[in-house]
Residue, then its C-alpha position, 0 to 999 in steps of 0.5 A: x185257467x191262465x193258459x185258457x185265457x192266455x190261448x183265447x187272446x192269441x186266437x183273438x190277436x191273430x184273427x183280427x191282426x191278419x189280413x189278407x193283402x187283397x183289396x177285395x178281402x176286407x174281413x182278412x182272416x177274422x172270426x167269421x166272414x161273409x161278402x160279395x164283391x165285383x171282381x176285376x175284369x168286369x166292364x165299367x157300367x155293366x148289368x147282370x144278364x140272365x145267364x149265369x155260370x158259377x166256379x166254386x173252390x175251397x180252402x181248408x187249412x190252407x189246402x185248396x180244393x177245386x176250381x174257380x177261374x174264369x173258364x170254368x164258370x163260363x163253361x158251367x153257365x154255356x156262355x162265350x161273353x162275360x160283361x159282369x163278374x162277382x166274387x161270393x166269399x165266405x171264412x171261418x177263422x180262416x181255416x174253412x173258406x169258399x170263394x165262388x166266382x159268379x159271372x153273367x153274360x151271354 
């Protein structure tokens, strides 16, 4: 019963002690961790338009699967002009992570 409890409050020190050094990552590696936020290079000012591309990648154990840069989602949405970009992100004890890169534009 001590290694249990020993085991669990090193699991919970670890998930709320490491974070992840991107601004865009508040919930760093927590327990479980859901958001959205814009990312970087949208333009100051800009609506969401109708067309929409999406690039997923996933993480498990730190193995990356996939491809979420910009390029691919601008290929997915069959658009040539980005004018707003979020980032959707999802984790569970940082083990099992999805980042999706949405973008709008025309």
């Amino acid at each position: 019963m001590k290694k249990f409890l020993t085991l669990a409050l090193l699991l919970c020190a670890f998930g709320f002690t490491v974070q992840s050094a991107k601004a865009e990552e508040p919930f760093g590696y927590a327990l479980f961790g859901e958001y959205s936020v814009p990312a970087d290079f949208t333009i100051p000012g800009a609506k969401k338009s109708g067309k929409v591309g999406e690039a997923t990648c996933k993480s498990v154990f730190f193995v990356k699967i996939g491809d979420c840069s910009i390029t691919t989602a601008m290929a997915n949405g069959k658009m040539s002009t980005v004018s707003y970009a979020d980032w959707e992100k999802f984790s569970v004890l940082g083990i099992y992570n999805t980042k999706t890169l949405k973008v709008y534009g025309n």
